[in-house]
N, C-alpha and C positions, 0 to 999 in steps of 0.2 A: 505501532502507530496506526496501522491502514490493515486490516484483513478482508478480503477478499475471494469468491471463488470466478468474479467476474474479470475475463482477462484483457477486457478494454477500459474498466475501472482501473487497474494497474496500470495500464500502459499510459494513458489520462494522467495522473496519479505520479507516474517516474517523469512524463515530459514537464511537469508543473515544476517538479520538484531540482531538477536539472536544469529549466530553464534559468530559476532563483539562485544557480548555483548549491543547490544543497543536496550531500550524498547520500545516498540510499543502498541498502541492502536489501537484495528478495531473498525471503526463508520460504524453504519448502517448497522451492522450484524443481524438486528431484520427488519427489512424493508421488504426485501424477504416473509414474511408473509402477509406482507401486499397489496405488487403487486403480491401475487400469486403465488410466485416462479417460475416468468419467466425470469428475470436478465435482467432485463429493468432499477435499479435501483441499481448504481455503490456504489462499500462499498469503505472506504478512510482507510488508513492506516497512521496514525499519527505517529509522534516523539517530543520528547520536543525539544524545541528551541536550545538546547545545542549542540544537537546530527544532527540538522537537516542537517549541511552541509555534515559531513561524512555517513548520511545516504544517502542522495542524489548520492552521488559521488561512493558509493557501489553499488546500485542500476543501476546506469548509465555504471559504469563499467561490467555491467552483463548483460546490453539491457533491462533494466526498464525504459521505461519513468515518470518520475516523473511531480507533476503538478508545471508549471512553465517554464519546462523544451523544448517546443514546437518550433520549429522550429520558 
């Protein structure tokens, strides 16, 4: 749903999505160990399929580009 390497884009991004009541998982919050912690290597912010459109459209409504969502 959301990829990112900016980490107040996510956190923006989880409070929106939390607020609405809708569940989120972060992927590849363990990665950063591995390239070093230089943020070369974007974490995704997931939704279940249920939730996806109204995350999207939260998201989009607050200047979150989401993946998919590209000009």
């Amino acid at each position: 749903m959301l990829q990112s390497n900016d980490p107040t884009v996510l956190a923006f991004a989880k409070s929106l999505l939390g607020g609405e009541g809708i569940n989120w998982f972060e992927m590849d919050v363990h990665m950063s160990v591995l390239e070093g912690s230089i943020g070369i290597m974007p974490r995704r912010l997931m939704v279940v399929d249920r939730d996806l459109f109204r995350a999207k459209a939260i998201c989009r409504d607050n200047g979150i580009e989401t993946v998919g969502d590209h000009g």
